[in-house]
C-alpha positions as CSV (number, residue, x, y, z in Angstrom):
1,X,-53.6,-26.5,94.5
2,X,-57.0,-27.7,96.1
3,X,-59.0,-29.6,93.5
4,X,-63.4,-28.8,94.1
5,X,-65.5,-30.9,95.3
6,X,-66.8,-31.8,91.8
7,X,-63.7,-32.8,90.0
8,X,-62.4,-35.0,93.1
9,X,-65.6,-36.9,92.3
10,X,-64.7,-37.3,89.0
11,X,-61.4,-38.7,89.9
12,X,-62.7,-40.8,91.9
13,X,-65.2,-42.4,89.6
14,X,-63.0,-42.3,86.7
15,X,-59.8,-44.4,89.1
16,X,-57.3,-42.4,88.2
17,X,-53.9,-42.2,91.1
18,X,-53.8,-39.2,93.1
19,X,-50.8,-38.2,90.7
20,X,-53.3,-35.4,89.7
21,X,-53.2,-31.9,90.2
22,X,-55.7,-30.0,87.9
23,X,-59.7,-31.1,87.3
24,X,-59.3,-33.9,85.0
25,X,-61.7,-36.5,83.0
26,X,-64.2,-33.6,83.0
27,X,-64.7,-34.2,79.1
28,X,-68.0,-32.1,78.2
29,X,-69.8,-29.6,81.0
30,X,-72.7,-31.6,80.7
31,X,-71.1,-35.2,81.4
32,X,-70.6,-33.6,84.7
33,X,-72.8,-30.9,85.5
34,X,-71.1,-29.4,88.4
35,X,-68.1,-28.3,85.9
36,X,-70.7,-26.0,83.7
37,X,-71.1,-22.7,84.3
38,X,-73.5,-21.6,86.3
39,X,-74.9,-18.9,83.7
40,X,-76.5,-22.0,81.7
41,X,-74.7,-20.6,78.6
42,X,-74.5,-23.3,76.1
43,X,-72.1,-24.2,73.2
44,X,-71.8,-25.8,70.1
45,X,-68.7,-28.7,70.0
46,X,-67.9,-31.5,68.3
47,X,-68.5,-34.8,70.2
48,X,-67.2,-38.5,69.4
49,X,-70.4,-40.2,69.5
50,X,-68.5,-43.9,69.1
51,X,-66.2,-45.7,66.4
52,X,-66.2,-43.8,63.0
53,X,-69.0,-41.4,64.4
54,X,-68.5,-37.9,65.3
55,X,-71.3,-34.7,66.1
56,X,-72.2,-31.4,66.7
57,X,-73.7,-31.2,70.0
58,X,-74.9,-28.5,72.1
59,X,-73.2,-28.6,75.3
60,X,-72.5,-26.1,78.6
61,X,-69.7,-23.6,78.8
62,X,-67.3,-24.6,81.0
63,X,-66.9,-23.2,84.3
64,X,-63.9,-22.4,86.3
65,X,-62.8,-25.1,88.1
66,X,-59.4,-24.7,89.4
67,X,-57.7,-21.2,90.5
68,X,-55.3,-21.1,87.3
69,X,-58.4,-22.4,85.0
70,X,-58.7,-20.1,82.1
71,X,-62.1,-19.6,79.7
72,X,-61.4,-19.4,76.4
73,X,-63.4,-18.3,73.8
74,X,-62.4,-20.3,71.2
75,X,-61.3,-18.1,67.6
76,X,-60.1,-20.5,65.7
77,X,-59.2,-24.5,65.6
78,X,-58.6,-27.4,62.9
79,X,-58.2,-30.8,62.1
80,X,-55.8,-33.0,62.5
81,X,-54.4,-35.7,61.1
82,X,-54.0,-37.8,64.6
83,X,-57.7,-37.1,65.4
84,X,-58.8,-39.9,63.1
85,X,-57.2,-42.2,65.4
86,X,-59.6,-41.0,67.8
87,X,-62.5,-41.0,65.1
88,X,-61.7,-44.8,64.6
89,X,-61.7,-45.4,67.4
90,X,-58.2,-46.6,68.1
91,X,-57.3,-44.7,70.6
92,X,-58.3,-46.0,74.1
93,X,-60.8,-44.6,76.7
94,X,-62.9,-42.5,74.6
95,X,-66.3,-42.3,76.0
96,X,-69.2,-41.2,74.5
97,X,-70.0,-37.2,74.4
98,X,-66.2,-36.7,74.9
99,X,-65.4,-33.0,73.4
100,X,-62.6,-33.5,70.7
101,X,-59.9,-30.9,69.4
102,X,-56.4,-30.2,70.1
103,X,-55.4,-27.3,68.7
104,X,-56.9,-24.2,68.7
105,X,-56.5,-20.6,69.6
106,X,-59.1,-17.7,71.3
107,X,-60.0,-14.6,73.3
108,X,-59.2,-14.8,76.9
109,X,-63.0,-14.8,78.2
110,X,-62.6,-15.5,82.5
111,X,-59.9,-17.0,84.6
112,X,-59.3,-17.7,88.1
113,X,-57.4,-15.9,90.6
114,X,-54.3,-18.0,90.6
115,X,-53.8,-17.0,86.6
116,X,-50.5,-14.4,86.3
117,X,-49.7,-12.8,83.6
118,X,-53.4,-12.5,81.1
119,X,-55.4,-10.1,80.9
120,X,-59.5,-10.7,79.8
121,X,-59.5,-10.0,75.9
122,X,-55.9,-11.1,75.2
123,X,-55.6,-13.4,71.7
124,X,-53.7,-16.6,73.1
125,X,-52.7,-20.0,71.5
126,X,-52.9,-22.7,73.7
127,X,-50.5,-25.8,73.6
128,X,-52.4,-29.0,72.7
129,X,-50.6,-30.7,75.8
130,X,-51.0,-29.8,79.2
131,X,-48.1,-28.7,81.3
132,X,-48.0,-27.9,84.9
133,X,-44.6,-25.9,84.9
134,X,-43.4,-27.2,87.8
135,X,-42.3,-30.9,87.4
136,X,-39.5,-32.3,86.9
137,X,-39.7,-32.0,82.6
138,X,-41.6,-28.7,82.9
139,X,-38.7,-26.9,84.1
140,X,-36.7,-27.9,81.0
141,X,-39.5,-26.8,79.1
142,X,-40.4,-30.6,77.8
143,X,-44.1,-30.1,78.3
144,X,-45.1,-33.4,76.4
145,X,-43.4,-35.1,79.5
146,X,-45.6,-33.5,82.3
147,X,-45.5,-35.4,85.4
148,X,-48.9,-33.7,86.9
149,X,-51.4,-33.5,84.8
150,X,-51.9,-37.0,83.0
151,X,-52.8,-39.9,86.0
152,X,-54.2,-42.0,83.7
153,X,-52.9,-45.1,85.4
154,X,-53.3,-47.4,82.2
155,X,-51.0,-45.3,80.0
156,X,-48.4,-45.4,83.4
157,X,-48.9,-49.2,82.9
158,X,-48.1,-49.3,79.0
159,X,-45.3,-46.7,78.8
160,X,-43.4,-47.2,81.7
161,X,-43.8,-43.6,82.5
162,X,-46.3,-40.9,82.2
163,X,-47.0,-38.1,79.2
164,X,-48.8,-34.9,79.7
165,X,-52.6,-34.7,79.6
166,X,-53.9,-33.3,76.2
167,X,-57.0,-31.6,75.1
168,X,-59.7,-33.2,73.6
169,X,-57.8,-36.9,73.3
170,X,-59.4,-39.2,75.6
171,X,-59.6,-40.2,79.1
172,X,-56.0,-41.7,78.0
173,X,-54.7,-38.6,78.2
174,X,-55.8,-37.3,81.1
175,X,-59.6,-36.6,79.9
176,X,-59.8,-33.3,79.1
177,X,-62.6,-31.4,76.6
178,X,-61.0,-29.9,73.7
179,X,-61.1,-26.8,71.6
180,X,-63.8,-27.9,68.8
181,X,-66.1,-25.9,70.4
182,X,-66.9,-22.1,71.0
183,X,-65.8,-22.8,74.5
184,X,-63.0,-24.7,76.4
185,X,-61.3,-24.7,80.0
186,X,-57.4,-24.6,80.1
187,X,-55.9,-25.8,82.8
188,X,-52.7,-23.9,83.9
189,X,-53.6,-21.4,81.5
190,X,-50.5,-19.0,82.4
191,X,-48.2,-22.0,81.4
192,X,-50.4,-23.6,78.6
193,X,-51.5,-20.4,76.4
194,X,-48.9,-18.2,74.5
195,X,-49.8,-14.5,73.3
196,X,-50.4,-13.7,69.9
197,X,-49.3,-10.3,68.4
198,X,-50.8,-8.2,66.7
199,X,-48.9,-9.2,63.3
200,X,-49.8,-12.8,63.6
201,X,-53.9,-13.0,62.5
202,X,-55.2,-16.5,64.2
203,X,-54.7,-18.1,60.9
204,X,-51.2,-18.3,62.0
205,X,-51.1,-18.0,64.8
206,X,-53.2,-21.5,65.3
207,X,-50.6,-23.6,63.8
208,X,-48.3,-23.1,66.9
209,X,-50.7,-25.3,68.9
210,X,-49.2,-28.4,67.5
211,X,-48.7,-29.0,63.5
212,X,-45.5,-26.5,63.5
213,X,-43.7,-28.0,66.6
214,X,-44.5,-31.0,66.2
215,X,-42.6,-30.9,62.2
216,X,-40.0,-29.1,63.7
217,X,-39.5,-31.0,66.4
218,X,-39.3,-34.4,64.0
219,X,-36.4,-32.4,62.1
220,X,-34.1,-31.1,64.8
221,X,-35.1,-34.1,67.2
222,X,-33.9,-36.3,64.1
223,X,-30.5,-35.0,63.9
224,X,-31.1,-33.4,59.9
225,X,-27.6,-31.4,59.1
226,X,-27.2,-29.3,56.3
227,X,-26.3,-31.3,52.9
228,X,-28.5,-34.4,54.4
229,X,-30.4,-35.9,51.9
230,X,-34.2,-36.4,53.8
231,X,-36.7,-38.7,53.1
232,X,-40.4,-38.4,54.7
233,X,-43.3,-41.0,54.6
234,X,-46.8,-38.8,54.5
235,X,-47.4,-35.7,52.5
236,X,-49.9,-34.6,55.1
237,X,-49.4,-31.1,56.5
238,X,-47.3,-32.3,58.8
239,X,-44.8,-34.2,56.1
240,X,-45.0,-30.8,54.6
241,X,-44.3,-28.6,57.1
242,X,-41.6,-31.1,58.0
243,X,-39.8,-31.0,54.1
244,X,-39.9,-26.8,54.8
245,X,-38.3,-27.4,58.1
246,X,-35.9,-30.2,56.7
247,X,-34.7,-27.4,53.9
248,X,-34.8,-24.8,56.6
249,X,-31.9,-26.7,58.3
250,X,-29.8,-27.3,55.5
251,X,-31.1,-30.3,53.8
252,X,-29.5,-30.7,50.4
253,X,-32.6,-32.8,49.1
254,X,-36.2,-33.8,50.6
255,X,-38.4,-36.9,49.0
256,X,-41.4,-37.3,49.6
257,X,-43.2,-40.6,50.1
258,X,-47.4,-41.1,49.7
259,X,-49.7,-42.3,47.2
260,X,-52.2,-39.5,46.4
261,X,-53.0,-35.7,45.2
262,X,-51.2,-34.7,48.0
263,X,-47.5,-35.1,46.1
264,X,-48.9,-32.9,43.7
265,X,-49.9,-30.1,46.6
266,X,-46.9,-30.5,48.7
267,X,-45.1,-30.4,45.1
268,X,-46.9,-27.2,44.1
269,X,-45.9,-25.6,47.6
270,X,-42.6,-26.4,48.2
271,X,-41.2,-26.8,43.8
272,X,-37.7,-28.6,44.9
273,X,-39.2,-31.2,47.2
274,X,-39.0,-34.8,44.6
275,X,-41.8,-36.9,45.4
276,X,-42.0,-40.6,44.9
277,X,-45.7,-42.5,44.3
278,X,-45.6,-46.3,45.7
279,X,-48.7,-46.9,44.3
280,X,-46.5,-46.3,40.7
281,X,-44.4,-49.0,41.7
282,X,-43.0,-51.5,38.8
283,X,-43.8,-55.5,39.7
284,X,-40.0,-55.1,41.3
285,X,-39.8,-52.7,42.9
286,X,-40.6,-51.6,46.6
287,X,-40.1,-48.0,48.7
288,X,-36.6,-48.9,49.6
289,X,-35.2,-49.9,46.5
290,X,-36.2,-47.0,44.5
291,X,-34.9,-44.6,47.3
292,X,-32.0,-46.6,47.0
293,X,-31.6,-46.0,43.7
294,X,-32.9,-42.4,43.9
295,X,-29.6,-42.1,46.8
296,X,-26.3,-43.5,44.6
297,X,-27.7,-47.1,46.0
298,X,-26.8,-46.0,49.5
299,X,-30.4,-44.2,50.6
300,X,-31.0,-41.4,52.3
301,X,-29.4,-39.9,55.4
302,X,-32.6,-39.0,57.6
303,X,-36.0,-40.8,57.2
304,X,-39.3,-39.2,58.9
305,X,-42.3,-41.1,59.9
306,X,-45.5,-38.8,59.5
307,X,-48.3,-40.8,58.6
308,X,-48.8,-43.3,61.9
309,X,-48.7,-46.6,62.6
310,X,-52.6,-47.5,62.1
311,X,-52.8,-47.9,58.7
312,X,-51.8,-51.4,57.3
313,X,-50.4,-51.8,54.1
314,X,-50.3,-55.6,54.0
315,X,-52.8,-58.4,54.9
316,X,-50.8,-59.8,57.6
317,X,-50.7,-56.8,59.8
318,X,-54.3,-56.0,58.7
319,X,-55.7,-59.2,60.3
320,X,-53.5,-59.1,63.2
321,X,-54.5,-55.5,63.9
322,X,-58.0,-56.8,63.3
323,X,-57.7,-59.0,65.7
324,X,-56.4,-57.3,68.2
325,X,-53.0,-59.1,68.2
326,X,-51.5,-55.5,67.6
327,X,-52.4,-52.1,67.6
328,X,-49.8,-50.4,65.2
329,X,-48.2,-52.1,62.0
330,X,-44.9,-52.0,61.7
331,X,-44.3,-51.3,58.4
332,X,-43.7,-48.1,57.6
333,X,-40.8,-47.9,60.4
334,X,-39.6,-51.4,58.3
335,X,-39.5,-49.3,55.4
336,X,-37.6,-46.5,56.9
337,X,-34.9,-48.8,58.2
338,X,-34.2,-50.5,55.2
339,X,-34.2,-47.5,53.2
340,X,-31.3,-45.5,55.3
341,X,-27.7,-45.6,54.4
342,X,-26.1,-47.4,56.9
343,X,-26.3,-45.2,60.4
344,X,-28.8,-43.5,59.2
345,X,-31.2,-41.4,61.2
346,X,-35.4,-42.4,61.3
347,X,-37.3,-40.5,63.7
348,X,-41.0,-41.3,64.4
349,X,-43.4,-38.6,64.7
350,X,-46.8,-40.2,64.0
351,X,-48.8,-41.6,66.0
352,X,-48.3,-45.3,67.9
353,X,-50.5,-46.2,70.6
354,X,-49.1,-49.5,71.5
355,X,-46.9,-52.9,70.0
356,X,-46.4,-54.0,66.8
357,X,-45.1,-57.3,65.1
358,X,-42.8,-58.3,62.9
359,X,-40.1,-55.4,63.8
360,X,-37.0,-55.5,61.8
361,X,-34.7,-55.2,64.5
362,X,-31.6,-56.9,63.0
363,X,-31.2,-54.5,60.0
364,X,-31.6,-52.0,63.0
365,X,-28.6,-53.7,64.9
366,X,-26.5,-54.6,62.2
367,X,-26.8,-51.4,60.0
368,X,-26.1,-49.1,62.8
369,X,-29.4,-47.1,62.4
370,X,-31.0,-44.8,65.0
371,X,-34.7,-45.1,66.1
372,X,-35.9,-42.1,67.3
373,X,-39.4,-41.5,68.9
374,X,-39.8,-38.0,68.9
375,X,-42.6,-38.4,70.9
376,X,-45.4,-35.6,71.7
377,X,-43.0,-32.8,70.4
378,X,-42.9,-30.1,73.8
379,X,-44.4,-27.3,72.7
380,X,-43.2,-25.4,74.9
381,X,-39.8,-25.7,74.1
382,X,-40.4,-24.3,70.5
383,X,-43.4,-22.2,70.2
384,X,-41.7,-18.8,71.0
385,X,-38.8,-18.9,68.7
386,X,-41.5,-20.7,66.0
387,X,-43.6,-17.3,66.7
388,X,-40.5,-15.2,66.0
389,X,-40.2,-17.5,62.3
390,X,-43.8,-16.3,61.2
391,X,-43.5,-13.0,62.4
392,X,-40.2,-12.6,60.1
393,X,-42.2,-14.6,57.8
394,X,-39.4,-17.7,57.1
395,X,-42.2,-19.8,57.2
396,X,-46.1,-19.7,56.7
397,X,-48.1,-21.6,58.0
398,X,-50.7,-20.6,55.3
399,X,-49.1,-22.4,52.5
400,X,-50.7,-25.8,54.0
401,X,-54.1,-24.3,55.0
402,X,-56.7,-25.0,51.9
403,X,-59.8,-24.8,53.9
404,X,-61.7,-22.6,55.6
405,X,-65.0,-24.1,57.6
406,X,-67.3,-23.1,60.3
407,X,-67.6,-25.0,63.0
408,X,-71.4,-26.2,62.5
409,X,-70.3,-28.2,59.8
410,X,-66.9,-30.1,61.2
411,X,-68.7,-32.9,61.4
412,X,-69.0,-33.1,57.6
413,X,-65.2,-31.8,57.7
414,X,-63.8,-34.9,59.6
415,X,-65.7,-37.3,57.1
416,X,-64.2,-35.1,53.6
417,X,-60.6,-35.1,55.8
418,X,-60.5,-39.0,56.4
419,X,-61.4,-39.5,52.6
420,X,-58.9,-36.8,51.6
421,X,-61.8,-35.7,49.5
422,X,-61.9,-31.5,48.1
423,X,-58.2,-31.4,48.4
424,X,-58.6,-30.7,51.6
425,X,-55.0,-30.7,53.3
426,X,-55.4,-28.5,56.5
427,X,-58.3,-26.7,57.7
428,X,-59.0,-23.5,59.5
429,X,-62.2,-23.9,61.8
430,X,-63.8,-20.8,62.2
431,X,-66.6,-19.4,65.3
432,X,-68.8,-16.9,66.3
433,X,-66.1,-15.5,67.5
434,X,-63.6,-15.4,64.9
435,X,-62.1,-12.4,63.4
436,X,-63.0,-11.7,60.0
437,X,-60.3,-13.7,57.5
438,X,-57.0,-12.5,57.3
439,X,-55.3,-12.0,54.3
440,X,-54.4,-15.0,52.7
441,X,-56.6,-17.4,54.1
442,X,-58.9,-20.0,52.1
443,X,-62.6,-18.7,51.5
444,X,-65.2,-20.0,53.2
445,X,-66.3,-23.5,52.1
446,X,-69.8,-24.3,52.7
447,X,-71.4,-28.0,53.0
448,X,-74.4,-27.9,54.2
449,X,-77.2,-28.2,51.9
């Protein structure tokens, strides 16, 4: 596929390798006016504006740029736990004015002649990574893994190996604009958007972007059996969708791990999940000895990660993160080893950037236990036969929605979702375009004064 004149040049400026083969680092129209659309349409999107600062902006619609480019009019989109990273700043590469969002869903608006398969006015869900369909990992439908549209040569430095591009998360990853905005491009857009039905409202539908493959993906990647006793750190949507998923499978009991009015959601929403508080902790005792104790002293079989590896616990790793002598704290993947029976299973789903210190390798070693990074979970792989699970209704996604929002006011929404203010838990970001609510879904929270 030819790249245009316009995104060459942005390649060029940005250094990326000539590994690429869609438009990338154009992260808002307006940062490079020859990738907005020639009608001077503009938008409204949320923009990082630098550490701990995000905005509504008014920005161009995207154009075209590529021959399998689609135009989305975006219908819906959310927030996610893993954008905070990029609201603090933590992730690398972020410039200012970059267009944020991962996961969304829309209304097939324009696409280029190379697109197969879409129509104009088709309701799609688009994959929050970006696949070319053709590499290597395409073919087996691991889309995290594409080899094509990521040639961020930095992350090929630190990893050893290349990840897809994503929307909205960085130069990092590729440098694409995401869906927090009315408008976005999608590359690839006959690999990278899946139809919606007409029995699955976007209020659903969304959710296949990312939150439900990525939980399932921690379950089944992990290894949980049936009669496995599961424990999972974060009661975040994702912890939560990941308990429904864990039971799904066979899981004989699920506890959940986290310090705030989330137990009590997750706990209202799924009544057999046990929950356990560490900020309720005697002088004694710590995570893994109370799972211990909660396990016939042996622990649990399967331990999930779903929180992330930013958020220190002790002063140690909160100076050294400080000062920049790591980027992720490893204790929360201590915890999970320690707590495991003996070959036990811990699989890592949130996010990790880069290195950590202090990693308790020899209980690893001598106990037998398997570290599993379950990486970017491949959408691809999972989002049809997820599809097929809300149409029958075995899950619902709704049960972890408790916001509805518009998307003038998601600046506000980041700021209440970082301070897990409102009971917020997951949000559904609505546009000018969206449908009206489907049954089920939150009413409409206003901020602004």
């Amino acid at each position: 596929m030819a790249m245009s004149q316009a995104a060459f040049k942005v390649e060029q400026a940005i250094g990326h390798d000539d590994n690429a083969t869609t438009a990338q680092d154009v992260t808002n129209p307006d940062l490079y006016p020859d990738a907005a659309d020639q009608s001077g349409e503009k938008m409204k999107a949320l923009a990082w504006m630098g550490k701990n600062s995000v905005q509504i902006v008014e920005a161009s619609k995207p154009k075209v740029m590529e021959d399998r480019d689609v135009i989305l009019k975006v219908t819906g989109s959310t927030v996610c736990g893993s954008d905070l990273h990029l609201l603090h700043g933590t992730v690398v590469e972020l410039k200012k004015g970059d267009i944020l969002g991962h996961e969304f869903c829309g209304i097939v608006d324009s696409m280029g002649p190379g697109v197969t398969g879409l129509n104009r006015g088709d309701r799609v869900v688009a994959s929050f990574q970006i696949a070319c369909g053709q590499c290597y990992y395409c073919k087996k439908k691991l889309s995290s893994q594409c080899e094509k549209t990521n040639s961020n040569t930095l992350e090929n430095a630190m990893y050893g190996g290349r990840t897809a591009g994503m929307f909205g998360y960085s130069h990092f990853t590729g440098g694409f604009a995401g869906g927090q905005a009315e408008y976005v491009r999608v590359p690839y857009g006959d690999v990278n958007l899946l139809k919606l039905p007409d029995d699955v409202p976007d209020e659903k539908g969304l959710y296949l972007s990312d939150v439900l493959a990525t939980s399932w993906n921690a379950v089944v990647d992990t290894g949980v059996e049936k009669g496995d006793v599961v424990a999972i750190w974060g009661a975040g949507p994702i912890g939560q969708m990941a308990a429904d998923f864990a039971f799904y499978k066979g899981a004989s009991r699920v506890i959940v791990i986290d310090s705030n009015w989330r137990l009590d959601f997750i706990k209202s929403k799924i009544p057999k999940v046990e929950t356990l508080d560490y900020s309720k902790l005697g002088r004694k005792e710590t995570v893994t000895s109370k799972l211990k104790e909660m396990c016939d002293n042996r622990g649990p079989d399967v331990a999930l990660e779903c929180v992330a590896g930013e958020y220190a616990k002790g002063w140690a790793h909160y100076f050294e993160m400080l000062l920049g002598m790591e980027t992720d704290t490893s204790e929360i993947i201590n915890e999970m080893i320690t707590s495991v029976r003996n070959f036990g299973r811990c699989g890592i789903t949130g996010v990790y950037v880069g290195f950590t210190n202090h990693f308790n390798i020899g209980s690893l070693m001598e106990r037998g236990i398997r570290l599993i990074g379950n990486g970017q979970a491949p959408v691809h792989l999972y989002w049809e036969e997820l599809l097929k699970l809300v149409q029958k209704g075995d899950i619902d996604p709704l049960k972890m929605v408790s916001h509805r929002v518009k998307l003038e006011e998601l600046d506000k929404v980041y700021y209440k979702f970082e301070n897990k203010e409102d009971g917020m838990q997951k949000v559904f970001v609505e546009t000018k375009f969206s449908s009206p609510p489907a049954a089920g879904s939150p009413e409409l929270t206003v901020y602004a004064k």
